[in-house]
N, C-alpha and C positions, 0 to 999 in steps of 0.2 A: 461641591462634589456632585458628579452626575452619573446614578449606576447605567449606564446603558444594555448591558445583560446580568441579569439576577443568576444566582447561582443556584442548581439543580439542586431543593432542597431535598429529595431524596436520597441521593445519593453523598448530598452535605454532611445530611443526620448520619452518616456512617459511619462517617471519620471523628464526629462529636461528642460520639459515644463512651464510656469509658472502658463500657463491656463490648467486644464484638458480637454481635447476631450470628445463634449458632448455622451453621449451613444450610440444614434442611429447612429453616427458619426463614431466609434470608430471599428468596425470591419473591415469595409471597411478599414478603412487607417490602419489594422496593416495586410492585405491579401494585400494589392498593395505597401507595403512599397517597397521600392528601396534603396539601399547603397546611392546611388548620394541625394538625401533628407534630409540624414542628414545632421543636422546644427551644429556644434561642440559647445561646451560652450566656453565662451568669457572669457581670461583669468581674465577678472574685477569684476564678480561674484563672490560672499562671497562662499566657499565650503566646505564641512562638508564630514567624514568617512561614508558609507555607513553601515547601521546597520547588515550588510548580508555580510561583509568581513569575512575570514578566511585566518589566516596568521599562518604561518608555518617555521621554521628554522633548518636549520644542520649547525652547523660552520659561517660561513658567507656568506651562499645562504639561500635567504628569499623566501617565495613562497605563492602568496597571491589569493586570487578565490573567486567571487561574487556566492551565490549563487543563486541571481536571475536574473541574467545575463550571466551566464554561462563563466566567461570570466576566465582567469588565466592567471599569468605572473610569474617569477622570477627575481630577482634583486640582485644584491650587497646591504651588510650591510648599504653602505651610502647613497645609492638609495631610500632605507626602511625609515631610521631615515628622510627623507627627506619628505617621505610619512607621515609619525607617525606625524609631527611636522606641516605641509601640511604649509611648507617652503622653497621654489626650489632657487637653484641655476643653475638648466638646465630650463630652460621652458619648452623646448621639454617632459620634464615627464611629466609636465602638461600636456598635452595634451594625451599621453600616457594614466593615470591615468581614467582623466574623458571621455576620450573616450571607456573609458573600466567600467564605472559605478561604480571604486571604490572610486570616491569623486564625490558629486552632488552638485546643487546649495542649502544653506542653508535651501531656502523655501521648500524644496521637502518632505513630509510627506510619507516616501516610505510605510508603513504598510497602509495609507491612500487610498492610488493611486494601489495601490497591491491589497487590497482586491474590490475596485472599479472596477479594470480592470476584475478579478476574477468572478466576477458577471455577467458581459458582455459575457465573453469566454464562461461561465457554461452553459449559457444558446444553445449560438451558436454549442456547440461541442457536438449534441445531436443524433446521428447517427444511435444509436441501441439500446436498451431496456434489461439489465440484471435485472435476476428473481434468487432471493432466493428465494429456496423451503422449507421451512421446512413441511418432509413430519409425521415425528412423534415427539414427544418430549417426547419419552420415548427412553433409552439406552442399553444398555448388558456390560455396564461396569459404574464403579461408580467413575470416573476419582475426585479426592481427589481436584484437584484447578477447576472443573466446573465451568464456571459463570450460568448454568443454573440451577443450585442445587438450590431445593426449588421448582422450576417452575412445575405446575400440568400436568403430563402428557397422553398426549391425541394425538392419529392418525389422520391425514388428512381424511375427510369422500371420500370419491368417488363422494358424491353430490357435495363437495366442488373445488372437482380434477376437473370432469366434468365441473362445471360453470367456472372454469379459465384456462381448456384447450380450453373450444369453443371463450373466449374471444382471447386465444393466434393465434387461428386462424384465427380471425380478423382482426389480427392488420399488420400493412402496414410497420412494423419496422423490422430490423431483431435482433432475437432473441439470446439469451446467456443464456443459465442458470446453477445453480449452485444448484445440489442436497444437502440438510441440512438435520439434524435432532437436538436433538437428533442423532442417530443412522441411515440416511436415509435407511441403506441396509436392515431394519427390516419390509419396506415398497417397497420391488420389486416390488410389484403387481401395484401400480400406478405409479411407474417410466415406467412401460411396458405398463401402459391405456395410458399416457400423450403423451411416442414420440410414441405408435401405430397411436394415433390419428394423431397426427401432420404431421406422415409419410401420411399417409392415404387423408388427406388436403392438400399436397404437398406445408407443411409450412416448411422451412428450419431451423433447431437450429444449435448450439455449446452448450455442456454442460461438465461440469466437476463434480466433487461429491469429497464433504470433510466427509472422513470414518475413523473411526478408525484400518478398514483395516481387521479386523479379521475373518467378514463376507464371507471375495471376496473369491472366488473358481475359478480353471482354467477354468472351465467351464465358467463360468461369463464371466470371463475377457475375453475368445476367442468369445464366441456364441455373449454372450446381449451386452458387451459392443459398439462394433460398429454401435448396434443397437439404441441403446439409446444415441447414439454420444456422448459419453466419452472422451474426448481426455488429461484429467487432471485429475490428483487424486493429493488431498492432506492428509497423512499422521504424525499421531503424533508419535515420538518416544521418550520420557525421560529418556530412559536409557537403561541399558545395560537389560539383562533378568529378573535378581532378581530385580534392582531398578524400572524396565517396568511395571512388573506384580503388583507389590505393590503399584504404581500410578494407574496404572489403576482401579483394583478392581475390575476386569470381573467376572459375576456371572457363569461363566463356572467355572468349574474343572480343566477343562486340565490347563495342566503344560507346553505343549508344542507350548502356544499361540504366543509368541515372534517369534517360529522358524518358525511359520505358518505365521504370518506376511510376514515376511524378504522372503518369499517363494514365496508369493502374490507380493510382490514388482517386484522380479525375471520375476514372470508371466508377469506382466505389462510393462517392459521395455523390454522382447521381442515381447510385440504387439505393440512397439511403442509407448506407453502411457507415457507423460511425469508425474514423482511423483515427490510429493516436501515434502521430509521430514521436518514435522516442530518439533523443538528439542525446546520444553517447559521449559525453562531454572527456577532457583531460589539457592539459596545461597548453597542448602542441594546438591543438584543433578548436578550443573553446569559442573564439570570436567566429570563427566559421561555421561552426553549429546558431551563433546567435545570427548569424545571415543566414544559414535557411530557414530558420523560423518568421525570419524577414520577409523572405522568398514565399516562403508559404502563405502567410496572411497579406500578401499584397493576392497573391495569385488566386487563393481561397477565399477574398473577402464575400464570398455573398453566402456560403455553405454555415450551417450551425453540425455541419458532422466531422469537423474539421479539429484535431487539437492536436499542439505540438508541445514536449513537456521534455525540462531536461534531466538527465542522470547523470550520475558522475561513476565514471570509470577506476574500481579499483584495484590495485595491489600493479598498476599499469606505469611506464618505463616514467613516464609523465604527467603521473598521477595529481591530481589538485588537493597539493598536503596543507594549503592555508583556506582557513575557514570561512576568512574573510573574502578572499577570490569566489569562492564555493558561493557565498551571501551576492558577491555582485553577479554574477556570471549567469546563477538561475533568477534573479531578480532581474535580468533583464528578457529573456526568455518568458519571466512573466508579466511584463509589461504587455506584449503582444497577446499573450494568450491567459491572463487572469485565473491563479484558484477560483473556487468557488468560498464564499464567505459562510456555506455551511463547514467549514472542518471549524470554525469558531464555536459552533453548537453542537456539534457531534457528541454524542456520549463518549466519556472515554474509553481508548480503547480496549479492544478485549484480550486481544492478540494481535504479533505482527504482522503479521502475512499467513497467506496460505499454511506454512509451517507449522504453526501452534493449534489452527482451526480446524476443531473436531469438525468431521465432514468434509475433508479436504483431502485428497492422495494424489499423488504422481505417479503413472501405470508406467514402468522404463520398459525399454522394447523387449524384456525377454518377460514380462508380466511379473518382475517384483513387482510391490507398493511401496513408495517410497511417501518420509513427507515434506520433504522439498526441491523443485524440480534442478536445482544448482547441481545434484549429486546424483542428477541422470547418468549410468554407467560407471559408476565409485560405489553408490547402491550404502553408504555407511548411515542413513536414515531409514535403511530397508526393515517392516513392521510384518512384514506378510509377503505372500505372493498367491497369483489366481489358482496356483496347484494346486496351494495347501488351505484354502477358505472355501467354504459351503456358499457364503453370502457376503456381498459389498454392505448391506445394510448394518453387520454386524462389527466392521472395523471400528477400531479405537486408540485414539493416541492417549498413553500415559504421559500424565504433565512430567511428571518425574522424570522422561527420557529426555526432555528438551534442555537445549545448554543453560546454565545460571546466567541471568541477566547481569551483564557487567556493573561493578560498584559505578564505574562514571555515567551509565545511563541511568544505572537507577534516584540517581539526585539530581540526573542533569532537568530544567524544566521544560522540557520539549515529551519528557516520556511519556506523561500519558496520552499523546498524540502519535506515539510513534512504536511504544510497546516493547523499549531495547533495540528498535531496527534490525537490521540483519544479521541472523546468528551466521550464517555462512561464511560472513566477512571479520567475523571477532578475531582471526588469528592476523587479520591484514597489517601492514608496516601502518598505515595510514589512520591514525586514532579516529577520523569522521568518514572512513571506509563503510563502517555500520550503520550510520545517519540515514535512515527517510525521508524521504522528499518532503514530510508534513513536517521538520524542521525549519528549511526553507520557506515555505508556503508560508505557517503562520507568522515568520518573521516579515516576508514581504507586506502581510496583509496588515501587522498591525502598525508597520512603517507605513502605509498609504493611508493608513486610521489617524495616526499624530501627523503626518503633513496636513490630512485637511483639515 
């Protein structure tokens, strides 16, 4: 047996416990934890599999990783079956095992104690304040799987930019924001009101902008983007030219929008600007999403600003309803362009997305606050609006308003990497409609771990 990662004993000792640590209690001792604290489990304790293992085989090397512990080990075949049966004839694994979080004591309700603890952190890990903009909800392309299709389209007013730039300048946090639309480039002129002012107040941002890209011009990309502090673009690509154009639906003419893209990308990763191409996967297009990621890293190989990552398109005519296609389709996508082998060390997570994390709202064009940008224009996560608040500093999401984590994510072992996935898609036909891409991810990575 070989642990290759030990398991976070601070956060071990939580689930070990018999008592929970009360709230007010609970930060403190998991920022002062020390190795030396830890109290190992008694081998006389009834112990159960953790619902968060993944285990893996070639031959007869087994390879097993908590994912809410971070731990990972390898073993012989009889090492395993020793585990499987949670029957030793070494003690010393015992020991091994549960000191590494993948057997606990009977009483430990880990989805219990998981989302308790969750609570406590979300709160504590509130540092800075990210802002979706949605600055129009009108488009120049008629993208065929939109989730916002339907939605009434309407510009951000300037009355509305003005009242939540002068509150951005307010606030005592440091700011993030993330340009939306619709289309947000079809609105430069309040992208250039919000950071003139901000500049001008000598409030500091980060911002990025999610574009379909068609818009950007070199000039942009050299002159405004610095100004408007850019430093991220995200990018849709579905395919190759003819399949690109025929997703999308651009009310332009030109023929030549794919090559204007791909031109704009160029732009951007000689100013530095990191892109993250997102390749909108579903049953019709899939192989052709994995040839532009092909495309990409032949044409990009010398850029490190460069990443293409896939999604899978859902509640779509051709939706990718086998899990198994879903496992090869972004496994090969990440072939080309590799996770990072930090989500194996990550703390677990806190929350799923923006949605859950305190410090997070989506401003929709008419200044609701919303907390998921899915329901730009539906407004059914709406918590406030810039009318009715004194101060951005003062929002607050109650956990109690967010959907119940479904039974199948809460036991599935991908959760605490993934945090239930997307509540927006819980009503989907498609049971892995919800699934996070750190599903896939750690599955490719711990697949490239047992091959070598």
């Amino acid at each position: 047996m070989i642990v290759m990662l030990k398991a976070q004993k601070a956060v071990l000792s939580l689930f070990q416990k018999k008592q929970m640590i009360p709230e007010e209690n609970a930060w403190n001792y998991l920022q002062n934890f020390t190795e030396e604290q830890y109290q190992p489990v008694t081998v006389d304790i009834p112990m159960k599999h953790s619902i968060y293992n993944i285990a893996k085989h070639k031959g007869h090397t087994y390879l097993l990783y908590n994912t809410l512990f971070n731990s990972m080990m390898t073993m012989s075949e009889h090492e395993f079956r020793q585990y499987e049966k949670i029957q030793f004839s070494d003690l010393s694994l015992v020991e091994a095992f549960t000191d590494n979080g993948f057997l606990l004591p009977e009483f430990t309700d880990e989805y219990q104690r998981y989302d308790y603890y969750q609570g406590i952190l979300n709160n504590q890990l509130q540092d800075y304040m990210h802002y979706t903009i949605a600055l129009t909800s009108r488009c120049n392309a008629r993208c065929i799987y939109c989730y916002e299709e339907g939605v009434p389209q309407f510009d951000m007013s300037l009355e509305t930019a003005e009242k939540f730039t002068e509150m951005l300048c307010k606030s005592e946090k440091q700011i993030d924001i993330t340009w939306f639309g619709g289309e947000p480039l079809l609105k430069t002129d309040l992208i250039q009101y919000i950071t003139q002012t901000l500049h001008k107040n000598n409030k500091p941002f980060d911002s990025g902008i999610i574009t379909n890209g068609s818009l950007l011009t070199e000039h942009m990309i050299a002159s405004q983007f610095p100004e408007w502090g850019i430093s991220w673009v995200q990018i849709s690509l579905d395919g190759m030219k003819d399949e690109y154009l025929r997703r999308k639906c651009y009310y332009s003419s030109r023929t030549d929008i794919f090559e204007h893209v791909i031109s704009n990308i160029e732009s951007l990763v000689k100013q530095g600007i990191s892109v993250s191409v997102r390749l909108n996967m579903d049953a019709a297009n899939s192989k052709e999403c994995i040839e532009v990621a092909g495309y990409l890293k032949e044409k990009f190989s010398e850029t490190q600003y460069l990443i293409a990552y896939p999604a899978f398109l859902e509640d779509a005519a051709n939706a990718l309803n086998d899990d198994t296609q879903r496992f090869s389709y972004s496994g090969q996508v990440y072939q080309l362009y590799p996770p990072g082998n930090s989500l194996l060390t990550n703390i677990p997570k806190i929350n799923n997305c923006y949605f859950q994390q305190q410090g997070a709202f989506v401003i929709d064009t008419d200044g609701s606050i919303l907390c998921c940008e899915r329901d730009i224009g539906r407004q059914k996560t709406k918590i406030a609006s810039l009318q009715t608040i004194t101060a951005l500093d003062t929002l607050h999401k109650s956990r109690a308003s967010f959907p119940a984590v479904r039974e199948r994510c809460r036991t599935c072992a991908y959760y605490p990497k993934c945090s239930g996935g997307c509540f927006a898609a819980y009503g989907s036909s498609c049971q892995y409609d919800a699934c996070f891409m750190e599903k896939y991810k750690v599955e490719y990575l711990l697949n490239k771990m047992i091959d070598f």
